[in-house]
FISE-99642 format. One record per residue (C-alpha): residue in three letters; z, y, x. Coordinates in steps of 0.1 Angstrom, whole numbers, plus 5000, padded with zeros to 4 digits. Layout:
alaZYX...
// end
This chain:
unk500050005000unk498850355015unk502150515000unk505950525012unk506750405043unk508750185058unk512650205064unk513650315102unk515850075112unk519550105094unk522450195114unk524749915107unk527549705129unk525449425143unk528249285166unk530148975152unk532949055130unk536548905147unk538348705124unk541548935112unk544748855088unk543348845047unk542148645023unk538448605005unk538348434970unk535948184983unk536847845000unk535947855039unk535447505059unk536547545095unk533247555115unk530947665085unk527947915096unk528648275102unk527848515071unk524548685074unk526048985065unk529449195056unk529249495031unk532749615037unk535149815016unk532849854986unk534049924953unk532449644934unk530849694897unk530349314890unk528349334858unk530749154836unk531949514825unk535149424844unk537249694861unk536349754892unk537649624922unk537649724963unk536149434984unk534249335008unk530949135000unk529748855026unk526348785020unk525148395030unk521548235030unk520548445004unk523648414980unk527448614976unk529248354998unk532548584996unk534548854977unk537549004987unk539249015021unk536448865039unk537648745077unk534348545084unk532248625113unk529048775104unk525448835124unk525849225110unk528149425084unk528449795073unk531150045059unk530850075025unk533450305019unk533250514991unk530350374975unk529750144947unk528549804950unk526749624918unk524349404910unk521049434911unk519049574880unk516949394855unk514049614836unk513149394805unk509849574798unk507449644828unk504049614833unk503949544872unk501349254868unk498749434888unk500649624908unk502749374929unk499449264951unk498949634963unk502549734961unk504849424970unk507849684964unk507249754925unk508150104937unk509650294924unk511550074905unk512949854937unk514150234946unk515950264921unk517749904927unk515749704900unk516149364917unk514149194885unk511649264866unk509949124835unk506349154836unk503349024808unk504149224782unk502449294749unk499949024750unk498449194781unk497848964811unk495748934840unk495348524836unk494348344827unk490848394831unk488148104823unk485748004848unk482747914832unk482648344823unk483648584856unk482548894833unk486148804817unk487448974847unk485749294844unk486649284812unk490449254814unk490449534841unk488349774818unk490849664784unk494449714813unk492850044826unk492750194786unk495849994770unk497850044796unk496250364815unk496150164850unk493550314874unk490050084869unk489250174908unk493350024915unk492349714896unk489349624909unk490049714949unk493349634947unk493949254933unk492448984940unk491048814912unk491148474926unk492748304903unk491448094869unk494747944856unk498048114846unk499447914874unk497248044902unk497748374893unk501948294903unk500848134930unk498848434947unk502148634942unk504548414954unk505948454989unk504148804990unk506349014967unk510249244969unk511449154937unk512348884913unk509248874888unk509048684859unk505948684836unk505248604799unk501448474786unk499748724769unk497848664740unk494848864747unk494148674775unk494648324761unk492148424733unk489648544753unk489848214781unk488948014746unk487348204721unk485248454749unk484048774734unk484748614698unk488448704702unk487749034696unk487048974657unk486648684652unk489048334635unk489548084662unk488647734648unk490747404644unk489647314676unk489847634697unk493147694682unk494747324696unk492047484731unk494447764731unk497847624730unk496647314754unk496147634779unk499247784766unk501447514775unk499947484810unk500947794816unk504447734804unk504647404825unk503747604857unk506647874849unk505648114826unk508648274806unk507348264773unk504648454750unk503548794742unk501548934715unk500349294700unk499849384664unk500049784670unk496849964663unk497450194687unk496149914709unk492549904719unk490649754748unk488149904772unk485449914744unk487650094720unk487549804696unk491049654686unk492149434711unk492349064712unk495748934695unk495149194665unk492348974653unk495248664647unk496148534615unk499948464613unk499548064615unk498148164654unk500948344659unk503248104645unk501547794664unk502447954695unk505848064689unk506347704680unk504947614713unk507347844728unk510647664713unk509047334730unk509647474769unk513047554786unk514147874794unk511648134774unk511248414752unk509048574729unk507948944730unk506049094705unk504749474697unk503749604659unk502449924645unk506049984632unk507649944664unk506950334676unk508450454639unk509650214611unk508949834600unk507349724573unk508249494552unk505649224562unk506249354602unk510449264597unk509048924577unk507248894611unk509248934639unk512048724622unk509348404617unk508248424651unk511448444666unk513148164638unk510147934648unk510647934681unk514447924684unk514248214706unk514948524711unk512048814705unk512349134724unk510549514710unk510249784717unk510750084723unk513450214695unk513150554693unk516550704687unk516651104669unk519251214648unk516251424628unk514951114617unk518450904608unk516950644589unk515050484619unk517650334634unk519250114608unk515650034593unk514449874623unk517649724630unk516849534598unk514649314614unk517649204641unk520249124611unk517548944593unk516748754619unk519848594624unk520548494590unk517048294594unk518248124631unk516348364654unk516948724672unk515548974670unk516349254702unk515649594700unk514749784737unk515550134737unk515350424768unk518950554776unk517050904793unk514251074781unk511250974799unk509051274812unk505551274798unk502151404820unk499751494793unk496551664793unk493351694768unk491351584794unk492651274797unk493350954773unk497250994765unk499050954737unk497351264718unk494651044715unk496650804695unk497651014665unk495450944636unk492451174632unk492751294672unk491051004685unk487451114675unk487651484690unk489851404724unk486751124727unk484451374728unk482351494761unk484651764778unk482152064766unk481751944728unk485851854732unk486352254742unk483952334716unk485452144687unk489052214698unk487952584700unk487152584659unk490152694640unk489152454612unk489352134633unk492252304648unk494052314615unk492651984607unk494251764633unk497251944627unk497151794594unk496651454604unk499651484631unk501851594606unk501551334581unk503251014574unk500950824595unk501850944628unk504750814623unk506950904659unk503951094675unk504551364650unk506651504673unk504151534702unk502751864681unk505152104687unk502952294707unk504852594713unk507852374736unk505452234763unk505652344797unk502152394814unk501952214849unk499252224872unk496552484864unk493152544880unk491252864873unk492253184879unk492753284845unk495753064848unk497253204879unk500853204874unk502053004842unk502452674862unk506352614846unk505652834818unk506552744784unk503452804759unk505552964732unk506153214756unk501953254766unk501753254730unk504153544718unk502553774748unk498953694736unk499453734696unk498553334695unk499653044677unk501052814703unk498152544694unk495252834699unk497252914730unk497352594748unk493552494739unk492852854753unk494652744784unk493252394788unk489152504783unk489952764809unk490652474836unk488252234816unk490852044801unk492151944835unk495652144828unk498751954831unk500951944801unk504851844802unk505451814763unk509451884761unk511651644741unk512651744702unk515451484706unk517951654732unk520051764707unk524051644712unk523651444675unk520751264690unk522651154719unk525651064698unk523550844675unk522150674709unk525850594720unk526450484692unk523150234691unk523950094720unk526649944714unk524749684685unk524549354698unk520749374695unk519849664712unk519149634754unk518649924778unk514849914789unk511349934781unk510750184813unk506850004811unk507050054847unk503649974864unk501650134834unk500550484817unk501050574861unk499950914857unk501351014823unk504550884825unk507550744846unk509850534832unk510950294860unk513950564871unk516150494841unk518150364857unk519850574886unk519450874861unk521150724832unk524150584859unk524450954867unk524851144832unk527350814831unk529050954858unk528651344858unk526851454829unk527451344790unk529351074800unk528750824771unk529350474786unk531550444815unk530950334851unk531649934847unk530349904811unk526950124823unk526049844850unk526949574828unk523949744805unk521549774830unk522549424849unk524349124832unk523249214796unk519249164808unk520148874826unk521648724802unk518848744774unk516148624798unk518948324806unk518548414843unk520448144863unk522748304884unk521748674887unk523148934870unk527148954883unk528649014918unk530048644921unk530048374949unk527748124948unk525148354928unk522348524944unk522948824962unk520449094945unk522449364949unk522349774952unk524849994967unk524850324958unk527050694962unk528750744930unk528751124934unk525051154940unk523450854921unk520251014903unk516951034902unk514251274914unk512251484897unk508451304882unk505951414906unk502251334908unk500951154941unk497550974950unk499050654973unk497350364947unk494050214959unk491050474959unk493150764957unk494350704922unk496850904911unk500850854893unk503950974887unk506250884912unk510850964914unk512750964943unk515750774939unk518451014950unk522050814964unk521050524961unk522250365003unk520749985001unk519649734980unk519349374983unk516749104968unk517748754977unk520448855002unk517649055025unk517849435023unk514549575009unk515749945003unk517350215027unk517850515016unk515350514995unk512550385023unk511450015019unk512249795049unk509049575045unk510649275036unk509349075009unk512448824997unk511348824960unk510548514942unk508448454915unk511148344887unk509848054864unk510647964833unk513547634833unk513847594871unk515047984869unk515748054838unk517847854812unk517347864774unk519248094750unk519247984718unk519148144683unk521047854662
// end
């Protein structure tokens, strides 16, 4: 990867640690091997939402080997006084599928002490891919470049595309990669390797259906975590046609949620139009046969929490209480910050997505000036924005609070940080005139920071208060996607500092439970999650006082130039993947201890029943 570089050397005690009076809370056998490694005088978080505790950490082969008053010798150790000592974190929704071959580091997310992450989302995959058609693979870059706004010139120079079969795709990544990855079957992909471009319309037969889950289940046997599928119209491949998995009847959907329930250790995750507002009916109906089929759990998201709109909350909470009357669960992601947006009308982004927008922001860039210039289309798609079918993106229209970024003209010298209802008021505009004013002088190449509606202290009240429901999980950063519009992976160092210094609405101990054990525990991670012996040691250490993260900046570091949003991780000291250190100070060492997690040998199952 053309971007960060590589950590200088850390300045740690290499000399061998002399055995001294204490007591660790592990069993030592006279003559056993030295530790690797001593992290001394920490004040451990372990995850279990315990209190937490001053120890030292002895690090083994890859695993916690001791806690407490460690007296073992050890190849190296450092002072850790003063700073806090958790496990590492797991982001439940990522999209990092492409990423990892270019970027072994999943940055920034491994800077911001993600250890895990779950990749395959949303019925997008990159395998598998059938062999008797190699167009497939063009095709799956052009349909991950406009679902999931991942540079086309990234995908093609930067992966391989050597593989056929779900499990050749974990193959090429094993050995090769930071962090712990784990990686569901997407839907789209397994309806394209059978049905070719008749997936995209068309009713897979008897046959093709019992094609489909044959491939399914060999994807399952070679590790795969389970199955994921979109329903949401705002999804649409590289030929702006509805993609893939929106074409299934519910029996599909249901045959492979069944198939799910026969493997050990998997999950289901699953994306509908109502997930970005309110459930239907038939949507909750849904989610809770999928899951109840299966006898596992099904993961959303992203629950959008605003104390404007309080009914949203309990409605799609519905589908979670439903669900386990009927034997499943239903889980409900959610952001605990509020994720900066990069927008601009030259650009697909999620303007494009509100009904009645897609048409004009589609346009050529001189017809798009032209038509956004006319007051009456203007007022038009101002009308569609506001009506009951935008459903959450209704809020994306208040014009007058975005912040203009970069500019590029001289007519738009000096309102970089500017807020448009500001421009507006000195010009005698309305803030929508303004801004389209703005944007045609730089042909539509203005950067646009649209400012949250929902910073309000009830919103983040009712978000306190959400978390606390047994199906709600912190995540859904989809980290490794949308790179230059948004940048979701540093949830997790910000939301540990408000924790800490800011609104402080969860505590220290029950904040890294949130972001550490909770995930871990869904997914059925064996052994990673907690700060305990014998587990393995994925770990991040980190200054309480300054624990944060960095400002959203655009930087061109992916293959070809392309550009994304990018957060320095701000106090974070080291963090650990497999008992190797991968971070310091925010610089990645080069290491590459990850493991490509799979499904029953790394994962056990959690049940519903």
């Amino acid at each position: 990867m053309a971007g960060r570089a590589h950590a200088a050397e850390p300045h740690i005690d290499t000399a061998p640690r002399p055995f001294r009076q204490g007591r660790c809370r592990c069993p030592h056998r006279k003559g056993s091997p030295m530790l690797d490694h001593v992290i001394k005088g920490a004040t451990v978080v372990d995850g279990t939402g315990a209190p937490a505790f001053a120890a030292d950490v002895g690090i083994r082969d890859g695993r916690i080997a001791a806690i407490g008053a460690v007296a073992e010798e050890s190849r190296t150790s450092e002072d850790a006084s003063g700073l806090v000592l958790a496990p590492g974190f797991v982001d439940p929704h990522t999209h990092y599928d492409a990423q990892l071959f270019w970027d072994p580091y999943a940055t920034p997310s491994l800077n911001h002490g993600v250890t895990t992450v779950a990749a395959g989302n949303c019925g997008f995959t990159l395998a598998p891919l059938n062999p008797d058609r190699p167009e497939d693979a063009d095709y799956t870059r052009r349909m991950m470049s406009k679902v999931e706004g991942m540079s086309l010139v990234a995908l093609e120079e930067g992966a391989p595309w050597s593989w056929h079969s779900f499990g050749e795709y974990l193959d090429a990544l094993e050995g090769r990669i930071a962090v712990n990855a784990g990686f569901m079957v997407g839907h789209c992909a397994l309806r394209r390797y059978v049905m070719g471009a008749d997936a995209v319309g068309g009713q897979p037969s008897a046959e093709q259906l019992d094609a489909m889950l044959g491939i399914f289940h060999e994807a399952m046997d070679a590790g795969a975590w389970g199955f994921s599928t979109t329903q949401s119209t705002t999804h649409s491949d590289g030929d702006g046609k509805p993609v893939a998995s929106r074409h299934a009847p519910p029996a599909e959907l249901l045959a492979l949620s069944k198939a799910v329930g026969e493997h050990e250790g998997t999950q289901i995750e699953a994306i509908v139009a109502g997930c970005l507002d309110q459930f239907s009916d038939a949507e909750i109906d849904l989610l809770v046969e999928l899951s109840a089929a299966a006898g596992r759990p099904l993961n959303w998201n992203v629950l959008t929490v605003d104390a404007a709109v309080p009914e949203r909350v309990p409605r799609q909470l519905t589908a979670s209480e439903r669900a386990r009357k009927a034997g499943g669960r239903v889980v409900a992601l959610t952001m605990p910050i509020l994720t900066p947006m990069n927008m601009s009308l030259g650009t697909f982004c999620a303007l494009n997505l509100i009904p009645g927008w897609g048409p004009v922001l589609g346009l050529p860039v001189p017809e798009r000036i032209a038509r956004l210039g006319d007051p009456g289309v203007r007022a038009e798609l101002l009308r569609h924005a506001n009506s009951p079918e935008a459903g959450v993106f209704r809020r994306l229209v208040n014009f007058g609070r975005y912040v203009i970024g970069d500019t590029y003209s001289p007519a738009n010298e000096g309102l970089t940080g500017r807020v448009v209802r500001d421009i507006a008021a000195e010009r005698g505009q309305d803030p929508f005139a303004c801004l389209v004013e703005i944007c045609a002088a730089d042909e539509l190449r203005t950067v646009l920071w649209p400012m949250p509606t929902d910073n309000d202290p009830a919103s983040w009240a009712l978000r306190a208060e959400t978390w606390q429901h047994e199906d709600v999980l912190l995540g859904g950063s989809d980290a490794g996607a949308h790179l230059d519009r948004m940048c979701g992976a540093p949830y997790t160092t910000r939301f540990l500092g408000d924790c800490l210094r800011g609104r402080k609405l969860a505590g220290l101990e029950q904040a890294v439970k949130m972001l550490t054990d909770d995930p871990a525990r869904l997914f059925g991670l064996r052994e990673r999650g907690r700060v305990r012996e014998g587990w393995h040691a994925d770990l991040v250490l980190f200054d309480p006082e300054r624990i944060d993260a960095g400002k959203a900046t655009l930087v061109h570091d992916l293959p070809g130039d392309s550009p994304r949003l990018d957060s320095r991780a701000i106090g974070v000291r080291a963090v650990w993947v497999n008992g190797t250190a991968v971070i310091r100070d925010d610089v990645v060492t080069g290491a590459v201890p990850g493991r490509v997690l799979r499904s029953g040998r790394d994962t056990r199952t959690v049940g519903t029943r």
